[in-house]
C-alpha positions in Angstrom: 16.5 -3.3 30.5 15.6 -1.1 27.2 15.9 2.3 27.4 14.7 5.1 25.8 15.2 9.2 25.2 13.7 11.3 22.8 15.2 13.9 21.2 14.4 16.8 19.5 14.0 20.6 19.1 12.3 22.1 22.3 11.1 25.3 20.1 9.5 25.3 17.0 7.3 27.3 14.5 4.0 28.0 13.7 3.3 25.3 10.2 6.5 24.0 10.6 7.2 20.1 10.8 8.8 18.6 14.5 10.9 15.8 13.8 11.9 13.7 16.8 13.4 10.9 17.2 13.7 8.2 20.2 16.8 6.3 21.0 16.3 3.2 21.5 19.4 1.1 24.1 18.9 -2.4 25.9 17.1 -4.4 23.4 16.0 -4.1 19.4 13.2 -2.1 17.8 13.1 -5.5 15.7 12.5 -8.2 18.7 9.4 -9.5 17.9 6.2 -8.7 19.1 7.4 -5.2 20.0 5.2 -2.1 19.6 7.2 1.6 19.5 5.0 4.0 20.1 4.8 8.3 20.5 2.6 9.9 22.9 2.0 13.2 23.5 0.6 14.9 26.8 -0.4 19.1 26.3 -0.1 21.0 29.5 -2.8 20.8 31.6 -4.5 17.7 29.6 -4.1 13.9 29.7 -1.8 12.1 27.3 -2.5 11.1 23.5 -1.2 8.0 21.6 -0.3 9.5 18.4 0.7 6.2 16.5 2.8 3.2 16.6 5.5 1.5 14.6 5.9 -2.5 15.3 8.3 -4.7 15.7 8.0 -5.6 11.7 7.6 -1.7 10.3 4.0 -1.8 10.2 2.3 1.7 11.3 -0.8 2.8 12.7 -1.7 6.4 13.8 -4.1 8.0 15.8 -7.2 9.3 13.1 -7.1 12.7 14.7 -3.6 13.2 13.4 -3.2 10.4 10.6 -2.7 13.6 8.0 -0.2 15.0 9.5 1.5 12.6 11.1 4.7 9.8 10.2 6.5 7.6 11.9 9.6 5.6 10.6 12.5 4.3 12.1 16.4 3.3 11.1 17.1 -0.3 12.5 20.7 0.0 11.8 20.9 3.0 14.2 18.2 0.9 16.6 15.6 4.1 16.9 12.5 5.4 15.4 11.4 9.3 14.5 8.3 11.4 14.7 7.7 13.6 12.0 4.6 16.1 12.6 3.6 18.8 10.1 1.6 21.8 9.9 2.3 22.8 13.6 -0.1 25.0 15.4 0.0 26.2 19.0 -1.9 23.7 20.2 0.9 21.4 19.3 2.8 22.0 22.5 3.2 19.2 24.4 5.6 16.8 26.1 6.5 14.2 23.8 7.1 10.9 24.8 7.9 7.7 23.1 7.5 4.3 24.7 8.0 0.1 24.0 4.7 -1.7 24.8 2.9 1.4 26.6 5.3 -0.2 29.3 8.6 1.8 28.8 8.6 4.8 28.3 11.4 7.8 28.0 11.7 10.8 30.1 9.6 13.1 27.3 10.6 16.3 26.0 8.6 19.5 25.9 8.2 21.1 22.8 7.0 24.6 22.5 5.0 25.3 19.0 5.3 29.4 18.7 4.2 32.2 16.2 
């Protein structure tokens, strides 16, 4: 059964850049037809698909966030990152990463402050 768990800073700056990454246990980031994706859910709102790495290392990303917004990953380590720049307020969220839209981790809240 794959299993995943982000991790990350919980606090971060004003126009700084979040990295976090998702560790990935139970099965390969490579396998085929597998999609690794970040979603994000502010408080009080629904949740937003930021983008997606595949099985194969191609990315997509929401347009919203396309400009600020990268995703890689490290398949000898077996998880993938979220890098997120220019961080305002409205940046706090739980962040969750997920295989399929199917599995996802636990989340972890980050809090964007001035």
């Amino acid at each position: 059964q794959v299993q995943l768990q982000e991790s990350g800073p919980g606090l971060v700056k004003t126009s700084q850049t979040l990295s976090l990454t998702c560790i990935v246990s139970g099965g390969s980031i490579t396998t085929t037809n597998s999609y690794w994706s970040w979603i994000r859910q502010p408080p009080g709102k629904g949740l937003e698909w930021m983008g997606t790495i595949n099985y194969d290392g191609s990315t997509y990303y929401s347009p919203s966030l396309k400009s600020h917004t990268s995703i890689s990953r490290d398949t000898s380590k077996n998880h993938f990152s979220l890098q997120l720049s220019s961080l305002t307020p409205e940046d706090t969220a739980v962040y969750y990463c997920a295989r399929n839209l199917k599995d996802w981790g636990k989340g972890t809240l980050v809090t964007v402050s001035s």
